[in-house]
PLY file of the C-alpha trace (Angstrom):
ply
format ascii 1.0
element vertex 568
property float x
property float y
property float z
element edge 567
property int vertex1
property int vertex2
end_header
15.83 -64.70 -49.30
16.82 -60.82 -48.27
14.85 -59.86 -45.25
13.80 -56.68 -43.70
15.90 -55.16 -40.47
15.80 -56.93 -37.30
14.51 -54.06 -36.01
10.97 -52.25 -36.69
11.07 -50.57 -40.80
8.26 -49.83 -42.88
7.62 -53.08 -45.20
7.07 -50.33 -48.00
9.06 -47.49 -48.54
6.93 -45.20 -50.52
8.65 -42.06 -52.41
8.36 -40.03 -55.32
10.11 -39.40 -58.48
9.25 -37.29 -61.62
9.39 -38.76 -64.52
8.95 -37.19 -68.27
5.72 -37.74 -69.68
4.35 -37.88 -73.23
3.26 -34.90 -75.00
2.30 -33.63 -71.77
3.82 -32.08 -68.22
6.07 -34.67 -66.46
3.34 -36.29 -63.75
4.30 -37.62 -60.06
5.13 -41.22 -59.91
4.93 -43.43 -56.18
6.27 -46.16 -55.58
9.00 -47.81 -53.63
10.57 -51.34 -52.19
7.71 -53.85 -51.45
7.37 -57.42 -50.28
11.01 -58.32 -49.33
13.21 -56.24 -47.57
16.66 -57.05 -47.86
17.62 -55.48 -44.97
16.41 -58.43 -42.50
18.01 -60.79 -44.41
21.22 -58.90 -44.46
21.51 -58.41 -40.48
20.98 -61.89 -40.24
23.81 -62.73 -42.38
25.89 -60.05 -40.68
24.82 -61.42 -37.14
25.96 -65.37 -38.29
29.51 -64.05 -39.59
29.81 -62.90 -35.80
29.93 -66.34 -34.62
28.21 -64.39 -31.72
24.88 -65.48 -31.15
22.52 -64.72 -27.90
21.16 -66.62 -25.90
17.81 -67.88 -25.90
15.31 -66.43 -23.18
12.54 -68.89 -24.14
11.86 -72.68 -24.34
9.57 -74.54 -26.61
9.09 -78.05 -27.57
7.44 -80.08 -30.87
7.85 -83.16 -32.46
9.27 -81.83 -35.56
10.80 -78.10 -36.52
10.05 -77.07 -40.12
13.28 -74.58 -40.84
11.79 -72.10 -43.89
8.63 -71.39 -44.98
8.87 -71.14 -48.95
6.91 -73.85 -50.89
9.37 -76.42 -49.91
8.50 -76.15 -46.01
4.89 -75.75 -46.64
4.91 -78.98 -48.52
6.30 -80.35 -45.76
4.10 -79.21 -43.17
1.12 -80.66 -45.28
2.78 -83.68 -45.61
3.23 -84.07 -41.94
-0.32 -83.65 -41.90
-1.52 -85.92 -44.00
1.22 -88.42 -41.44
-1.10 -87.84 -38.85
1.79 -85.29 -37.22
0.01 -82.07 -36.01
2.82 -81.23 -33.05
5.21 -79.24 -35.27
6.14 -75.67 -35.83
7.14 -74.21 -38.85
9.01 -70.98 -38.63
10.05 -68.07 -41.23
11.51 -65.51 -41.39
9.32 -62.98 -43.75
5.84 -61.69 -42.13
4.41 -64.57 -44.39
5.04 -67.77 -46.01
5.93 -68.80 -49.63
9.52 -67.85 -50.42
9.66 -66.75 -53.66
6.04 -67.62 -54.82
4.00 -65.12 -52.59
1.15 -62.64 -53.90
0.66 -58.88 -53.04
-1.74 -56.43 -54.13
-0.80 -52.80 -56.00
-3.93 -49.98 -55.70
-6.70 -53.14 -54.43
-5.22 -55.23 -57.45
-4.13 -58.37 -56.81
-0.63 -59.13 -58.50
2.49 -61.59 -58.06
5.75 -60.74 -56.09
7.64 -63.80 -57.53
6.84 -66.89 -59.56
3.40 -66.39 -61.60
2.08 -69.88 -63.06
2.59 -73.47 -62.52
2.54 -76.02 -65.99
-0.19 -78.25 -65.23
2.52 -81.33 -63.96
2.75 -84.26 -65.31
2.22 -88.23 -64.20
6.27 -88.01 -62.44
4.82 -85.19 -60.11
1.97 -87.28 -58.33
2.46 -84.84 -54.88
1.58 -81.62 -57.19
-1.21 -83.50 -58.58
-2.68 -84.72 -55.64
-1.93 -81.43 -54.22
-4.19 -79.97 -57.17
-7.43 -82.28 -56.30
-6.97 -81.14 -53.08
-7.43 -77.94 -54.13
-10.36 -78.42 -56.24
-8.31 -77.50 -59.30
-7.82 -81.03 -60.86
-11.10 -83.73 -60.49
-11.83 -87.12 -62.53
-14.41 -86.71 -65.20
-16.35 -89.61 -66.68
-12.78 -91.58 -66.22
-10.54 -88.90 -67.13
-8.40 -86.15 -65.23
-10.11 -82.52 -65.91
-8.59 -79.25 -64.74
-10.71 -75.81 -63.57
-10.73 -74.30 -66.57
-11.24 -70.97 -64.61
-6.97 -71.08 -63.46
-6.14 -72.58 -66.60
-4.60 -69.17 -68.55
-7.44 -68.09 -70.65
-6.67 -67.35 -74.37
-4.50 -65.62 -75.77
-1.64 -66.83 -73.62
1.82 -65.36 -74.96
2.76 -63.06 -77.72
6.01 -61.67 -78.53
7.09 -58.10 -79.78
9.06 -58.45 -82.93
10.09 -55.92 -85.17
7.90 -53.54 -84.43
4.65 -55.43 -84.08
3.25 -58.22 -82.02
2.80 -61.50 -83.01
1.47 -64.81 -81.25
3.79 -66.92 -79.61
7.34 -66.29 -78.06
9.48 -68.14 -81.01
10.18 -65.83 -83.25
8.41 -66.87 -86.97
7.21 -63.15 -88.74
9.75 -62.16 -91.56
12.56 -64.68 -90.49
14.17 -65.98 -93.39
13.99 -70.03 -94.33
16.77 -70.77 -92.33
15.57 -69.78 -88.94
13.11 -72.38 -89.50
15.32 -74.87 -90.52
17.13 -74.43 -87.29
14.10 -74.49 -85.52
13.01 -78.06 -86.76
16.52 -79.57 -86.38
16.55 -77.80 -82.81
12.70 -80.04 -82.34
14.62 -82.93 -83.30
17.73 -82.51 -81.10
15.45 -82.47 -78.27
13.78 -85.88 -79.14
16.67 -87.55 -79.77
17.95 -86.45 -76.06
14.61 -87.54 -74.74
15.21 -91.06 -76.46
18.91 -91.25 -75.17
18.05 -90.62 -71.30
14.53 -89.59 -70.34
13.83 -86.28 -68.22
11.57 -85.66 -66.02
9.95 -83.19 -63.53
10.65 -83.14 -60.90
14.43 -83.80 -62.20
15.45 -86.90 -59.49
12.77 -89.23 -60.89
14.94 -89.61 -63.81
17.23 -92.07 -61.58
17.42 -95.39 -60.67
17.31 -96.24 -56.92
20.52 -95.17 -55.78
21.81 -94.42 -59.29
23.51 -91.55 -60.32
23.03 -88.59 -63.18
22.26 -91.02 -66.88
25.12 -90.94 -68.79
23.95 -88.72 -71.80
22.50 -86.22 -69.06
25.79 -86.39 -67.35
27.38 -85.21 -70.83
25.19 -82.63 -71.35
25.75 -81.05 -68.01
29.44 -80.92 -68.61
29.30 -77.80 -71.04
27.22 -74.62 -71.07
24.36 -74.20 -73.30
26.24 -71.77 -75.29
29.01 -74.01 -75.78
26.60 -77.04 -76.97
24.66 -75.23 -79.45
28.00 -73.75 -81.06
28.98 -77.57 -81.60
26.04 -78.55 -82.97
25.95 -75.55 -85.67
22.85 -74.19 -84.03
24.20 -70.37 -84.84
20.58 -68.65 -85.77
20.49 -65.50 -84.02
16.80 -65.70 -83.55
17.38 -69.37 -82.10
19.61 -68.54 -79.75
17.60 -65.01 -78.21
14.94 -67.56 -77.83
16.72 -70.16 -75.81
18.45 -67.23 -73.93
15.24 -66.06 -73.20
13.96 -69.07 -72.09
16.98 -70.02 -69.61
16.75 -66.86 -68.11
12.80 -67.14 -67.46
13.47 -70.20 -65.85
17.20 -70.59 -64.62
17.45 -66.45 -64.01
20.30 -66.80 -66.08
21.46 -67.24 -70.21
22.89 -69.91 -72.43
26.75 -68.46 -71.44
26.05 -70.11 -67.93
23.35 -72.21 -67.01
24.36 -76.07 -68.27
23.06 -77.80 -71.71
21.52 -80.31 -69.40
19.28 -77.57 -68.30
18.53 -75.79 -72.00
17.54 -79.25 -72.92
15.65 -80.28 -69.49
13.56 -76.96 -70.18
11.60 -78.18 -73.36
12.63 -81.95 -72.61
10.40 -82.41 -68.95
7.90 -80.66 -70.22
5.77 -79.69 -73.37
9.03 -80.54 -76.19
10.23 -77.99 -78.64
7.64 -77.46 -81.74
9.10 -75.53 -84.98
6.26 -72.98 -86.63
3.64 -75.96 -88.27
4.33 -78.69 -85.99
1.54 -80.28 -83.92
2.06 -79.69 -80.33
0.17 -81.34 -77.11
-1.93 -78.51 -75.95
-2.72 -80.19 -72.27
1.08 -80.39 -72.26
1.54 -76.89 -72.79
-1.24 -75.63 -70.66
-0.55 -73.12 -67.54
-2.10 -72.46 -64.33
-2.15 -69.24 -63.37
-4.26 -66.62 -60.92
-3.94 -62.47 -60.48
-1.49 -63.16 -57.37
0.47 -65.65 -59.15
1.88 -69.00 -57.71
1.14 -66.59 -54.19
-2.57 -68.30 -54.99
-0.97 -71.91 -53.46
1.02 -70.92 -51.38
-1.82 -68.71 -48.84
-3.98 -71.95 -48.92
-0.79 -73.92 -48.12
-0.72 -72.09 -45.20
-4.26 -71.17 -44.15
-4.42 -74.64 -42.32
-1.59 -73.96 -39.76
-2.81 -71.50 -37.59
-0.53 -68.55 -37.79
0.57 -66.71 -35.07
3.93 -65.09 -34.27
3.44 -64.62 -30.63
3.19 -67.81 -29.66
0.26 -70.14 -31.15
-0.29 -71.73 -34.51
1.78 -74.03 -36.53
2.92 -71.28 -38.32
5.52 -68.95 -36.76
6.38 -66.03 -38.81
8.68 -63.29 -38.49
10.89 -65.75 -36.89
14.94 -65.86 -38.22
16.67 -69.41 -37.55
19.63 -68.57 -36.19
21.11 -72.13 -35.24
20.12 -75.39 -35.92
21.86 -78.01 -33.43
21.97 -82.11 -34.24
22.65 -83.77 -30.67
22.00 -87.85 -29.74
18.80 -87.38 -28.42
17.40 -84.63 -30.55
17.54 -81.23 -32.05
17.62 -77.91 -30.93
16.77 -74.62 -33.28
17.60 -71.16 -31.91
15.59 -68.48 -33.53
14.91 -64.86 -33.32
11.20 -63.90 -32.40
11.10 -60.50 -34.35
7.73 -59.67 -32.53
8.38 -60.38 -29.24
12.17 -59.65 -29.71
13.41 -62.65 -27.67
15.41 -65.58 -29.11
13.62 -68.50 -29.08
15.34 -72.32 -28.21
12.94 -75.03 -29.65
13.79 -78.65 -29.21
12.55 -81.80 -31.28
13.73 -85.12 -31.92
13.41 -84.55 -35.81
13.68 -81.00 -38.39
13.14 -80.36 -41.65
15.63 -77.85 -42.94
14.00 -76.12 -45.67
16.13 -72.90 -46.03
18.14 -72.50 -48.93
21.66 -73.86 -49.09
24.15 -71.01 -48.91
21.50 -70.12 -45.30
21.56 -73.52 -43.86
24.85 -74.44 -44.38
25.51 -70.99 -41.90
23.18 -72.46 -39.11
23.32 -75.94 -38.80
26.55 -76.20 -36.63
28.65 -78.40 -37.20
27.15 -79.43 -41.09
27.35 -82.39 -42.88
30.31 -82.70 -45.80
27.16 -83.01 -48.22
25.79 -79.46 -47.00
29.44 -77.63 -46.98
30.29 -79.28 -50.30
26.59 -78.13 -51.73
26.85 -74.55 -50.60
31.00 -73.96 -52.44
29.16 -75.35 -55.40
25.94 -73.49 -55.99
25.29 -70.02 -56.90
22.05 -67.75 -57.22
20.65 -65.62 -59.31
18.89 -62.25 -58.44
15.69 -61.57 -59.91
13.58 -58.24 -59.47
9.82 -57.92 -59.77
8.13 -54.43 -60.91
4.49 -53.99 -60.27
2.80 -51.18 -62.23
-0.70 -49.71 -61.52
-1.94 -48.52 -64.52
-5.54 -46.55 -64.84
-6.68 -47.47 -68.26
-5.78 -49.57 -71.07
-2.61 -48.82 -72.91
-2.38 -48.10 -76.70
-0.79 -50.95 -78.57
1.25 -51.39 -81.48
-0.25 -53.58 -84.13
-0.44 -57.23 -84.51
-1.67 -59.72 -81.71
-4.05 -59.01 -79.38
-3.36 -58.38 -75.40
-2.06 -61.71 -74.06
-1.37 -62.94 -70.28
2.24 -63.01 -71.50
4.02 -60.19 -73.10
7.58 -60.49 -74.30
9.99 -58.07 -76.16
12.24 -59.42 -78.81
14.65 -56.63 -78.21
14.05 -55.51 -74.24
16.91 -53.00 -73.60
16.69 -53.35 -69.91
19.15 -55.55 -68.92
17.83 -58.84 -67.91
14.37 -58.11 -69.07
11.66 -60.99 -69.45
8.64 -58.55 -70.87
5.81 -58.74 -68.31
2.04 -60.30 -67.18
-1.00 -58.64 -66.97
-2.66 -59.40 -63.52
-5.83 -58.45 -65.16
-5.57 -61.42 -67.48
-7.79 -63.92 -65.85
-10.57 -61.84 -64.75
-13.89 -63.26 -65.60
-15.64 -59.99 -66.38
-14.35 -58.70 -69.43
-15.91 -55.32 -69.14
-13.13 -54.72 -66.52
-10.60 -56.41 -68.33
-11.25 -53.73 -71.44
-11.70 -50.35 -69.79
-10.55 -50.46 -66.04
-7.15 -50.56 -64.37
-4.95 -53.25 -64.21
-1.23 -54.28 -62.82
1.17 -55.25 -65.46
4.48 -57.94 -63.20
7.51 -56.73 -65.21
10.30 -58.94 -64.56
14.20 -58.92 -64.37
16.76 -61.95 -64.09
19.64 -60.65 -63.21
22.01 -63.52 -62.93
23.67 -62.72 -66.26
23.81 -59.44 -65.60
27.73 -58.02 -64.09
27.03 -56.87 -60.45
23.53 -57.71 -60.59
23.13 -58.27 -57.03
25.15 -55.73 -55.78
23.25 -53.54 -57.99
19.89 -55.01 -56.45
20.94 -54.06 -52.89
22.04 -50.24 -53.92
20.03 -48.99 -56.72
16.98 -46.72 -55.40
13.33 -47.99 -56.45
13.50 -45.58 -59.21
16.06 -46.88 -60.88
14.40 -50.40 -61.49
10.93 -48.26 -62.16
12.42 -46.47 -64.96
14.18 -49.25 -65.91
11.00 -51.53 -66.63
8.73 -47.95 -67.83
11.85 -47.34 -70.51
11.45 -51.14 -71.83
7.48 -51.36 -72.28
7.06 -47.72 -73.44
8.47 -49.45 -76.52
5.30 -50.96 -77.33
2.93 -48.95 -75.14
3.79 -45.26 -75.99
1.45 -43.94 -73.35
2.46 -46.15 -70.54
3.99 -43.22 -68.63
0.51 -41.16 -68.59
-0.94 -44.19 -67.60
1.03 -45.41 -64.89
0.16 -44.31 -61.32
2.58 -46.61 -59.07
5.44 -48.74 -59.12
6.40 -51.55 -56.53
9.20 -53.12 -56.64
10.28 -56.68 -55.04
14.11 -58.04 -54.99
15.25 -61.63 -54.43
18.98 -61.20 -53.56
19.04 -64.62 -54.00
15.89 -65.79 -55.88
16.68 -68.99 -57.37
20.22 -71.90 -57.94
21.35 -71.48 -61.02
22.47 -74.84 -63.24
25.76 -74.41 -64.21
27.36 -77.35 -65.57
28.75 -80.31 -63.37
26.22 -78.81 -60.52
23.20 -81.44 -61.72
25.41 -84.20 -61.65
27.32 -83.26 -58.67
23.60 -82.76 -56.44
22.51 -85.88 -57.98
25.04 -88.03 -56.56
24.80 -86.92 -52.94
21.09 -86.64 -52.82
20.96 -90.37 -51.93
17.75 -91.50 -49.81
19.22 -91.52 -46.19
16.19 -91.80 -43.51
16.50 -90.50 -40.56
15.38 -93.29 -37.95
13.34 -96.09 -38.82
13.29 -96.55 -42.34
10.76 -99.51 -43.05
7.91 -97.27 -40.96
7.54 -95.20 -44.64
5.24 -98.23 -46.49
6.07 -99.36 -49.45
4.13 -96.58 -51.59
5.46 -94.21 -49.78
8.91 -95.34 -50.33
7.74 -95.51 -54.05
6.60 -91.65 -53.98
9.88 -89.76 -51.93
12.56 -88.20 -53.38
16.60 -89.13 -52.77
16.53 -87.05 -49.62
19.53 -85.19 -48.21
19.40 -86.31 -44.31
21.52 -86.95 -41.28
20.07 -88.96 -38.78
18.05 -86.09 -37.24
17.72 -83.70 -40.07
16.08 -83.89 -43.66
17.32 -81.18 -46.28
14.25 -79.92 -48.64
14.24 -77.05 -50.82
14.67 -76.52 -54.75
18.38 -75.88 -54.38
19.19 -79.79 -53.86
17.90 -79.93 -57.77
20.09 -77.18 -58.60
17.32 -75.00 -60.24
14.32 -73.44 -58.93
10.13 -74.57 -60.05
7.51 -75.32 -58.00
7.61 -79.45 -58.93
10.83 -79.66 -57.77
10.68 -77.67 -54.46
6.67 -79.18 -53.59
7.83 -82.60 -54.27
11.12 -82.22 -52.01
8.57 -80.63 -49.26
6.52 -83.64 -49.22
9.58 -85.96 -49.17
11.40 -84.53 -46.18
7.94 -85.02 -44.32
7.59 -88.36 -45.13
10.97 -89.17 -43.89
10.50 -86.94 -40.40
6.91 -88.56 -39.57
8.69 -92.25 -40.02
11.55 -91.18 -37.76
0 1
1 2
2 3
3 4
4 5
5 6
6 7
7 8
8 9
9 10
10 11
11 12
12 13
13 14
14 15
15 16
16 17
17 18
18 19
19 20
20 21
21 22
22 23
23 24
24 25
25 26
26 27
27 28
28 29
29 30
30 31
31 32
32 33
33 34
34 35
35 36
36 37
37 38
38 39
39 40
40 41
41 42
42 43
43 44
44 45
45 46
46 47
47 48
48 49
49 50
50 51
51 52
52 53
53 54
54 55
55 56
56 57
57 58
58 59
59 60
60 61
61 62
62 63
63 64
64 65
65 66
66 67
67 68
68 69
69 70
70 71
71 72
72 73
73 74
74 75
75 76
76 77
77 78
78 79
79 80
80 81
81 82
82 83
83 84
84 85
85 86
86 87
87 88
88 89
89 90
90 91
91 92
92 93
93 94
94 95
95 96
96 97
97 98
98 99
99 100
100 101
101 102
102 103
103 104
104 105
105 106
106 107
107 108
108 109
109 110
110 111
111 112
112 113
113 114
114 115
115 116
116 117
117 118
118 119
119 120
120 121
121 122
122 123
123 124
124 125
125 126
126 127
127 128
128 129
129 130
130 131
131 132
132 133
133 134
134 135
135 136
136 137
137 138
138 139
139 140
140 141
141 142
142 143
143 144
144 145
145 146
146 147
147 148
148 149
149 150
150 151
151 152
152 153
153 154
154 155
155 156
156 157
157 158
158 159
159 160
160 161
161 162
162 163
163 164
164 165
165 166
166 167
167 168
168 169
169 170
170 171
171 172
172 173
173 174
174 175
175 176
176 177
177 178
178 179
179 180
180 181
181 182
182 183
183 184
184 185
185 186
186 187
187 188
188 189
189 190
190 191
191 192
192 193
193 194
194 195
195 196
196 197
197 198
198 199
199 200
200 201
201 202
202 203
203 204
204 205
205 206
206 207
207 208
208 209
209 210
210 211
211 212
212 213
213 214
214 215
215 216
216 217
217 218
218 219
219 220
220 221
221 222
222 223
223 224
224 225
225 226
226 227
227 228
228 229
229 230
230 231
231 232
232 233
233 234
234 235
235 236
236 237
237 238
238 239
239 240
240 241
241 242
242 243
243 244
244 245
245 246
246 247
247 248
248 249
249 250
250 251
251 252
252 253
253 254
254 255
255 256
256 257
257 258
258 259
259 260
260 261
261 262
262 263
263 264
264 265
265 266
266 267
267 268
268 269
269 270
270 271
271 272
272 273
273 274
274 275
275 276
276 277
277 278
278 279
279 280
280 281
281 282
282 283
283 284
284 285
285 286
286 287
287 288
288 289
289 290
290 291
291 292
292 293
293 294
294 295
295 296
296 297
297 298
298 299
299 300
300 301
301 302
302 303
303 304
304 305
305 306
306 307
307 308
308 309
309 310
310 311
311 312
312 313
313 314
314 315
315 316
316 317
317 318
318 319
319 320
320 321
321 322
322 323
323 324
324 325
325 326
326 327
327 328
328 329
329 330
330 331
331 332
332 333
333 334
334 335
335 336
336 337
337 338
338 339
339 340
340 341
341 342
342 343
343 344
344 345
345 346
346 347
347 348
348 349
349 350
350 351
351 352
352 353
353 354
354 355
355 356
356 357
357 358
358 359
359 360
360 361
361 362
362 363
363 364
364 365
365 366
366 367
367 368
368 369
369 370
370 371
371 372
372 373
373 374
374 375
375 376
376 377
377 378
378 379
379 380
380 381
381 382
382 383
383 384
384 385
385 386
386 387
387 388
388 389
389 390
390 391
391 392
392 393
393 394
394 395
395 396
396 397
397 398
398 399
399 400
400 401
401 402
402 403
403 404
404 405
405 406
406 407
407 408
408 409
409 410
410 411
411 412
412 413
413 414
414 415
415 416
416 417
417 418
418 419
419 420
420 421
421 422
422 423
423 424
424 425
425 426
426 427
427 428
428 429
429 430
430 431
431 432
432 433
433 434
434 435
435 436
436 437
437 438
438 439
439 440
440 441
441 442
442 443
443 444
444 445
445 446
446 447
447 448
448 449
449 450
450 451
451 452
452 453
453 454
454 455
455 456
456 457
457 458
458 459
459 460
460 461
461 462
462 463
463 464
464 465
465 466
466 467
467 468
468 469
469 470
470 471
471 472
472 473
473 474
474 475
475 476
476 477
477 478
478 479
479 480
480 481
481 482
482 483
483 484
484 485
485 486
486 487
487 488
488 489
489 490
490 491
491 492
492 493
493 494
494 495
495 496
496 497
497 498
498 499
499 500
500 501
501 502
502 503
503 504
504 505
505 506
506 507
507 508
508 509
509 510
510 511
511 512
512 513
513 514
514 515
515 516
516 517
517 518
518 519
519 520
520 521
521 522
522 523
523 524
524 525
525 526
526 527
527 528
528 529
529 530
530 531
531 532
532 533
533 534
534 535
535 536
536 537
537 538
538 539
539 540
540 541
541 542
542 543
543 544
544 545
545 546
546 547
547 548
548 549
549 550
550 551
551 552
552 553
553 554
554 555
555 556
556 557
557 558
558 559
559 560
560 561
561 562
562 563
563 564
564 565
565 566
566 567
C-alpha cells in the first residue's frame, strides 16, 4: 500500500540506463517506477504521525463508507449490492481500485502489476464461486459445474530450470538421486495425515466451529516455523526444502525460516495436496485461472459497476486518502483527502467497512478497538516487487521443456526471485504467441530478504531491472538484445506474512460480532459470513485478519463485512 505524493508526480518515471549487451554494442534500456508510487503512501504515513490533521472543507453523506479499495472493499461493495444497498461510497487511495491485484499494460501489452492467477476455488469458497458465474467464467453443464476453458491456463502451465535445462513441473525430479523421491512421497503423506488430523480449508476461517478457536493440531503447527518442523521430522533433502522455500515465498512473500508450519502445510493442504513424481493428482484441483493482466482481470469488472468518479459522483471515489475514521453513538464519520480537488473531505454514515490493511487502519480509526491495536503489534508484511519486460521477439531457450505460462529457476541468484510469467501465454492466436512481442512479470518477495523494504524505497529502477535481466539471462542468453523496457511496481507492504502464533492469535479474535441487528442477516446468510472483526459501527475486512494474503481469503472477507453493514 505505498502511494504516490500528495501532491501532482508523474505516475511513471521514465529514464534510461545502458546496459551491456551480447556480442554486440551495449543498447539503451527505458524504463522506470510504474503503478504504485510509494511516495503517496509515505506522506500519508508522515502526515498521521503528526497527529495534525486539517480540517475538512466539505460534507458528504451515505449509508455506508467502504474504507480501501483492494479486492477486499470491492467485494464488499458488490455485496452491498446484491443487499439491495446502492447509497455507499467506496474510497481509495491509488488512481484505481484493486490493491495488490491490479493490471497495467507495457508497449500496448497487457501485463499484471501484482497477483497473476486465481486456483479455480473450491466448495468452502461459495462467494468466489458465485462471483465466477457472475462473471461468465463458471456455468452448470448437463448437471455439472464447467469453467471457460479460455481463462483456464492453457498448456504447458509451469516448468522449472534445473541444472541447466528445463523440465516440466516446479518439483524438482531430473537427475535427483532415489532419496529426493523418497522424501518427496513421505512429504505427500505428511500432508494427508495433517489433513486427517484437522481439516484446512480456503478461505482459512471455515476450518472453525462457530465461535471456536484455531483446531488443536493446526494450533501446534503454527507454534514453530516451517524450517523448524521439517528439521524434526528428518525432512533434510536439499531439493525438498528449495521447493517448499519456493513455494512459501510465492505465496507468503517469505521462506520456511519465517512463515509458520501451519502455513507450509495450509499451502498444499487447502488446496490441490502434495503429489511425489508418479502419483495421480486431481487435475480440476490443480487448475488456474489466469488472463494477460493477471488477477487485475477481476478486479476492473469489480469495479466497472460503481460509477467512478473522483470529483464528486460514482460509487467509486479514487484518489481519495482516509485520513480518520471516527465511531460516535449515532454514526460514523471518515475524513479523507480529495487528491483531485485537494480539499479534505468529512463523510458521515451510520455504518463503514474498513477495508485498509491493518498496520493503516489501526493509524485512522481513532480511538481503535484492543482487537485492532493488538492485530497491528502482531503482524508484519512482506515487500514484493514486480518487473515488467517488453521484449520484441522470442527469446532463445535452453533445452528441455517447452515455453510455459510459468517459468521458474532452480538456482535464481537475485535475491528473492520467483522466475517469471509470460503475459503472452493465453493468447488465442498462436501466430503471435510464436513470433511477436510479448511481456515476461518477473517477480521478487522480499520478505526474507535483510532490508528488503528499505531497499524497495531507495534502490533506483535500474537496480531491480538489472536485477531481474541478470537472473533470466541465465536461461535466455539474448534477453538483453531483446528487451526494450522495464517497469517496475513495489508493494512496500504487499502482503501479512504467517509467522507462527499469528494464525492462532487472528483466529481467536475474529469472532462474528454484528454491528446492529443481528437476526436481519437470514439464516443462509449467517451460514455463508465469515467471523467478522466489528465494533458496533465498523466491520474490519481485508486479507490481513487471515494473516496471509490470496484472493479467497480477502473476496470472502469483502462479502462478509457487507453482509454485516446492510443488516445493521
Amino acid at each position: 500500500m505505498q502511494r504516490r505524493h500528495f501532491l501532482a508526480t508523474g505516475a511513471l518515471a521514465t529514464s534510461a540506463v545502458l546496459l551491456p549487451g551480447c556480442d554486440e554494442a551495449p543498447r539503451t534500456l527505458q524504463g522506470g517506477f510504474a503503478g504504485i508510487d510509494m511516495q503517496r503512501g509515505h506522506a500519508l504515513r508522515d502526515l498521521l504521525k503528526t497527529g495534525s490533521l486539517p480540517e475538512p472543507t466539505v460534507l458528504r453523506r451515505a449509508q455506508v463508507i467502504i474504507a480501501g479499495g483492494g479486492v477486499a472493499g470491492l467485494a464488499a461493495a458488490r455485496s452491498l449490492r446484491l443487499a439491495g444497498v446502492d447509497d455507499f461510497a467506496l474510497l481509495e487511495l491509488e488512481d484505481s481500485a484493486g490493491g495488490n491485484s491490479r493490471g497495467g499494460a507495457v508497449g500496448g501489452i497487457a501485463c499484471p502489476l501484482g497477483a497473476h492467477y486465481l486456483p479455480v476455488p473450491g466448495d468452502d469458497a461459495p462467494e468466489v464461486q458465485n462471483l465466477l458465474e457472475e462473471l461468465g467464467l463458471r456455468q452448470r453443464v448437463s448437471g455439472r459445474w464447467r469453467y471457460d476453458e479460455r481463462h483456464l491456463c492453457h498448456s504447458p502451465q509451469e516448468r522449472l530450470f534445473f541444472q541447466g535445462e528445463w523440465q516440466e513441473g516446479l518439483l524438482p525430479v531430473h537427475g535427483v538421486p532415489d532419496t529426493t523421491i523418497a522424501q518427496y512421497r513421505r512429504f505427500a503423506q505428511a500432508v494427508d495425515d495433517a489433513t486427517r488430523a484437522a481439516r484446512f480449508t480456503m478461505p482459512m476461517m471455515r476450518s472453525l466451529g462457530p465461535g471456536q478457536p484455531l483446531p488443536q493440531p493446526h494450533q501446534a503447527l503454527d507454534a514453530v516455523t516451517f524450517a523448524t518442523w521439517l528439521d524434526q521430522q528428518g525432512f533434510d533433502d536439499e531439493h525438498l526444502r528449495w521447493y517448499l522455500d519456493y513455494s512459501c515465498r510465492d505465496d507468503y512473500g517469505a521462506g520456511t525460516a519465517v512463515v509458520s508450519a501451519w502455513a507450509g502445510i495450509h499451502y498444499f493442504a487447502s488446496r490441490h495436496g502434495f503429489h511425489a513424481p508418479g502419483e495421480a493428482a486431481d487435475e480440476s484441483r490443480e487448475s488456474v485461472l489466469t488472463w494477460p493482466e493477471g488477477n487485475g482481470w477481476i478486479t476492473r469488472r469489480l469495479a466497472a459497476p460503481l460509477q467512478n468518479n473522483a470529483q464528486g459522483g460514482g460509487q467509486l471515489r479514487t484518489a481519495t486518502s482516509v485520513l480518520r475514521i471516527t465511531e460516535g453513538r449515532h454514526g460514523v464519520e471518515v475524513d479523507a483527502y480529495n487528491h483531485v480537488t485537494d480539499s479534505v473531505e468529512r463523510w458521515q454514515a451510520p455504518r463503514c467497512i474498513v477495508a485498509l490493511p491493518v498496520h493503516i487502519a489501526s493509524r485512522v480509526v481513532r480511538n481503535p478497538p484492543a482487537f485492532l491495536t493488538g492485530a497491528a503489534q502482531r503482524l508484519t508484511w512482506a515487500p514484493w516487487l514486480v518487473a515488467n519486460l517488453h521484449i520484441d521477439s522470442p527469446l532463445t531457450d535452453r533445452p528441455g521443456a517447452a515455453p510455459a505460462w510459468d517459468n521458474v529457476l532452480y538456482a535464481d541468484a537475485t535475491p528473492g526471485g520467483l522466475g517469471y510469467v509470460d503475459a503472452g501465454h493465453q493468447r488465442l492466436d498462436t501466430r503471435a504467441t510464436l513470433a511477436g512481442p510479448t511481456v515476461l512479470t518477473y517477480y521478487q518477495a522480499l520478505g526474507s530478504v535483510p532490508d528488503g523494504r528499505q531497499q524497495l524505497a531507495q534502490q533506483p529502477w535500474q537496480h531491480w531491472a538489472e536485477g531481474a535481466l541478470a537472473a533470466l539471462s541465465v536461461p535466455h542468453p539474448d534477453l538483453r538484445r531483446r528487451v526494450t523496457r522495464v517497469e517496475v511496481t513495489r508493494y512496500g507492504h504487499a502482503m501479512a506474512i504467517p509467522t507462527p502464533g499469528l494464525v492462532t492469535y487472528l483466529s481467536q479474535i475474529g469472532l462474528y460480532r454484528a454491528p446492529g441487528k443481528r437476526n436481519q442477516l437470514s439464516k443462509a446468510e449467517r451460514a455463508l459470513a465469515l467471523p467478522t472483526p466489528a465494533t458496533a459501527r465498523l466491520a474490519f475486512a481485508h486479507s490481513d485478519w487471515s494473516g496471509y494474503s490470496v484472493f479467497e481469503e480477502a473476496f470472502t472477507r469483502g462479502h462478509g463485512a457487507g453482509l454485516v453493514a446492510a443488516a445493521g
